[in-house]
C-alpha positions as CSV (number, residue, x, y, z in Angstrom):
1,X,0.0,0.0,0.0
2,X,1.5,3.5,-0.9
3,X,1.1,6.5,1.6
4,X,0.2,9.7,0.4
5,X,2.7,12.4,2.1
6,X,1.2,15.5,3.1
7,X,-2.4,16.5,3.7
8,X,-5.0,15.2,0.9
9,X,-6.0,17.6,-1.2
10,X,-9.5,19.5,-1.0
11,X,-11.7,19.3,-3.9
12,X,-13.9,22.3,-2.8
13,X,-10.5,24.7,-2.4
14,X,-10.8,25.7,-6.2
15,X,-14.6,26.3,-6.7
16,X,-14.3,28.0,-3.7
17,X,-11.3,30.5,-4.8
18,X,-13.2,31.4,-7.8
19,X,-16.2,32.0,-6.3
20,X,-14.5,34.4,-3.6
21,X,-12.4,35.8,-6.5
22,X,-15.7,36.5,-8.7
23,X,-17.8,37.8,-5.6
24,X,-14.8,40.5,-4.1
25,X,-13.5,41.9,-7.6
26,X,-17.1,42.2,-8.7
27,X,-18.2,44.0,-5.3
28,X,-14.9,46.2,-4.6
29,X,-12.7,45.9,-8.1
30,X,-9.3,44.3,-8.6
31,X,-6.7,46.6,-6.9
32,X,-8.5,46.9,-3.5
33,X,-9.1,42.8,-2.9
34,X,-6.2,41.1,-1.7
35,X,-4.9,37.7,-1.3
36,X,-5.6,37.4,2.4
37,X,-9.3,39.2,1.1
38,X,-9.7,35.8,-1.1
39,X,-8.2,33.4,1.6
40,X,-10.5,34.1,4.2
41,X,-13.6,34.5,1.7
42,X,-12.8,31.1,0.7
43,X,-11.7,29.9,3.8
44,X,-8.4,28.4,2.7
45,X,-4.7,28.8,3.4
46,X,-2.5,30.6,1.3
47,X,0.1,27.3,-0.1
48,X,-3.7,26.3,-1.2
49,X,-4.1,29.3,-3.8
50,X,-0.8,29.0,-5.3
51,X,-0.8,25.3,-5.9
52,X,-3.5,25.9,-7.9
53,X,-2.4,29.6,-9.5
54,X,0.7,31.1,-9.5
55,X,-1.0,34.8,-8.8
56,X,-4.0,36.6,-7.9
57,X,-4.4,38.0,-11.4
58,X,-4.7,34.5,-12.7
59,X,-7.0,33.2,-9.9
60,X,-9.2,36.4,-10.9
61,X,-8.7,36.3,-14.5
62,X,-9.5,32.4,-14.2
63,X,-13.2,33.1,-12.2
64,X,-14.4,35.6,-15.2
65,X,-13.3,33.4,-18.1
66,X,-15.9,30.9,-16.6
67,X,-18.1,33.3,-17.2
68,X,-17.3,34.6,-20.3
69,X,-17.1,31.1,-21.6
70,X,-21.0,30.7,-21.3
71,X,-21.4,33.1,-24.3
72,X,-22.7,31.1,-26.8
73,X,-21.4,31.3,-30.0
74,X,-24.3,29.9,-32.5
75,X,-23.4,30.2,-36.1
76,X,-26.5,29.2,-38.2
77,X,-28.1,32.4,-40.2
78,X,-27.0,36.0,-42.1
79,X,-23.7,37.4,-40.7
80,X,-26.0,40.5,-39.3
81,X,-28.2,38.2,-37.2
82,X,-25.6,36.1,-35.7
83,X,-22.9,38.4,-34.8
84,X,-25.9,40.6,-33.9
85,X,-27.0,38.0,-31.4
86,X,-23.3,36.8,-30.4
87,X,-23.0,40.6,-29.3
88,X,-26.6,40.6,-27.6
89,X,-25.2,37.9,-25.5
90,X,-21.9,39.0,-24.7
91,X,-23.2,42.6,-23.7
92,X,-25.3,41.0,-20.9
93,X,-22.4,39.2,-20.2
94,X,-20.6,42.0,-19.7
95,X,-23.0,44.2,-17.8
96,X,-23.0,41.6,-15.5
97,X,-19.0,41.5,-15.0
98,X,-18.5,44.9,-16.3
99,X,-16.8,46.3,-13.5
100,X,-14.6,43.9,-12.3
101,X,-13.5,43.3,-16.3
102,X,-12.8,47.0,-15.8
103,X,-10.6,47.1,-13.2
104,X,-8.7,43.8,-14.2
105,X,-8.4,46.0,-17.1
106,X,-7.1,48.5,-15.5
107,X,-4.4,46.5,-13.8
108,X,-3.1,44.7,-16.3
109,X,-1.9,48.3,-17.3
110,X,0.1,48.3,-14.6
111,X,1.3,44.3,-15.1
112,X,3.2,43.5,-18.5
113,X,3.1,40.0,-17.3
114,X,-0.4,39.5,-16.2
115,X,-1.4,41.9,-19.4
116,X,0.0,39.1,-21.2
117,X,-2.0,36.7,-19.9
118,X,-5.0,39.0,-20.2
119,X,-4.8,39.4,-24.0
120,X,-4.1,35.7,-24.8
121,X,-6.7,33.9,-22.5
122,X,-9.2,36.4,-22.6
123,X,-8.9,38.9,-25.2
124,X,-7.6,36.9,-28.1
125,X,-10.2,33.9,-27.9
126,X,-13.7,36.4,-28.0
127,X,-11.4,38.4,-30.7
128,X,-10.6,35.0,-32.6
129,X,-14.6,34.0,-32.5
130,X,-15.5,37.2,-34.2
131,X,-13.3,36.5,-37.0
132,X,-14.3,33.0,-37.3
133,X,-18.1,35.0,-37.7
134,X,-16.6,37.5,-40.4
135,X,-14.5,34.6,-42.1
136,X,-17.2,32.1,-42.6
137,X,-19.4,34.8,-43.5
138,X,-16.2,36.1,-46.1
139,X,-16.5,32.2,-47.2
140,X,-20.1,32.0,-48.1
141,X,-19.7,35.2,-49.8
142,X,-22.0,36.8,-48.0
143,X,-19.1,39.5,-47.3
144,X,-16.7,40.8,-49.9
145,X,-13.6,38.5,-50.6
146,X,-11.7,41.5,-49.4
147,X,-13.5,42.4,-46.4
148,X,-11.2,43.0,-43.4
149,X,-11.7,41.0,-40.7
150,X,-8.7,42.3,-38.4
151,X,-10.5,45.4,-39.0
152,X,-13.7,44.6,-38.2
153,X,-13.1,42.7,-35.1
154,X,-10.6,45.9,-33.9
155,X,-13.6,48.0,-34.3
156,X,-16.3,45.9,-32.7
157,X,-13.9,45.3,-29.5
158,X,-12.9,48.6,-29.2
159,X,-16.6,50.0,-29.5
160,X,-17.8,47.7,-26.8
161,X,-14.7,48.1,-24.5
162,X,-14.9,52.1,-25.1
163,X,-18.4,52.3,-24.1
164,X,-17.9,49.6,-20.9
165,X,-14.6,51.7,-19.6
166,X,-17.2,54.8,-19.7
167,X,-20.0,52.8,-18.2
168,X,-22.6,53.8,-21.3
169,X,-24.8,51.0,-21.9
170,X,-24.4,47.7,-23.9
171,X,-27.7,46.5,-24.8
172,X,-29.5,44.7,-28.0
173,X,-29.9,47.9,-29.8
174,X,-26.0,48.5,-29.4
175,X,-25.2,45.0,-30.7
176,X,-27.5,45.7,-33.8
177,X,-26.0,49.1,-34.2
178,X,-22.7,48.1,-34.0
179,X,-22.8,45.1,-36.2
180,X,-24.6,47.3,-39.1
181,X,-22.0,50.0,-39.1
182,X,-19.0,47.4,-38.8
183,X,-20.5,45.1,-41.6
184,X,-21.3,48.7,-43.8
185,X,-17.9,50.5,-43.3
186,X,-15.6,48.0,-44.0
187,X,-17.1,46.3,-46.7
């Protein structure tokens, strides 16, 4: 029989992290929760975060991409009506995690590494899933041959981020906005 050195591992430690992680950032922002903030929310020690992540920033980033991962991403139908409804969904998604995307934002200003992180697990996948919308649509030929996807994806994050970092709204009528001038001005 092998023996297991060391105290077993808890299951419940990592659902619990995220869920601490998810609830403080959303209620106070980023920069005012801090580790010993999440630890005692959770109710954990701190050699339990950082066998699982190697920083706050990733525990935090890791409890919103949950989130954003529920997005779903339906391709059946006209370019307009599913990026149109890809965007109806992502805006609620975002109004609901607005403000701690916001300050994460914010601090991966301040973070080259955890900006890193930032852009290639949670930027650069919702940026990638646009352009799969625009290319299969450029495939179809439902859009020009020379439409500009890079384009169009620049200008549909940046519109939604700009409008978030102000706090204007991001609602349906936004999404069908946005879609109609990006899918008009860079045909």
């Amino acid at each position: 029989m092998d023996k297991v050195l060391g105290r077993p591992r808890d299951d419940a430690a990592g659902p619990a992290l995220l869920s601490a992680a998810r609830r403080l950032v959303s209620e106070r922002g980023y920069q005012r929760v801090s580790i010993q903030n999440l630890l005692d929310e959770a109710g954990v020690g701190r050699q339990t975060l950082y066998r699982r992540w190697p920083s706050k920033a990733e525990l935090v980033l890791d409890a919103f991409l949950d989130s954003a991962g529920r997005i779903p991403a339906v391709t059946e139908g006209p370019i307009l009506e599913v990026l149109t409804r890809f965007l109806t969904h992502l805006f609620a998604n975002l109004n609901e995690d607005g403000p701690a995307l916001r300050s994460l934002m914010a601090s991966a200003q301040e973070d080259a590494k955890f900006l890193a992180s930032f852009r290639e697990r949670f930027l650069q996948p919702r940026a990638k899933i646009v352009k799969s919308f625009l290319e299969q649509a450029v495939k179809r030929r439902e859009l020009n041959e020379n439409f500009d996807v890079d384009t169009a994806s620049d200008m549909i994050h940046g519109a939604f981020w700009y409008r978030m970092l102000l706090g204007r709204p991001l609602d349906a009528a936004f999404a069908t906005k946005l879609t109609t001038a990006v899918l008009k001005v860079t045909e």
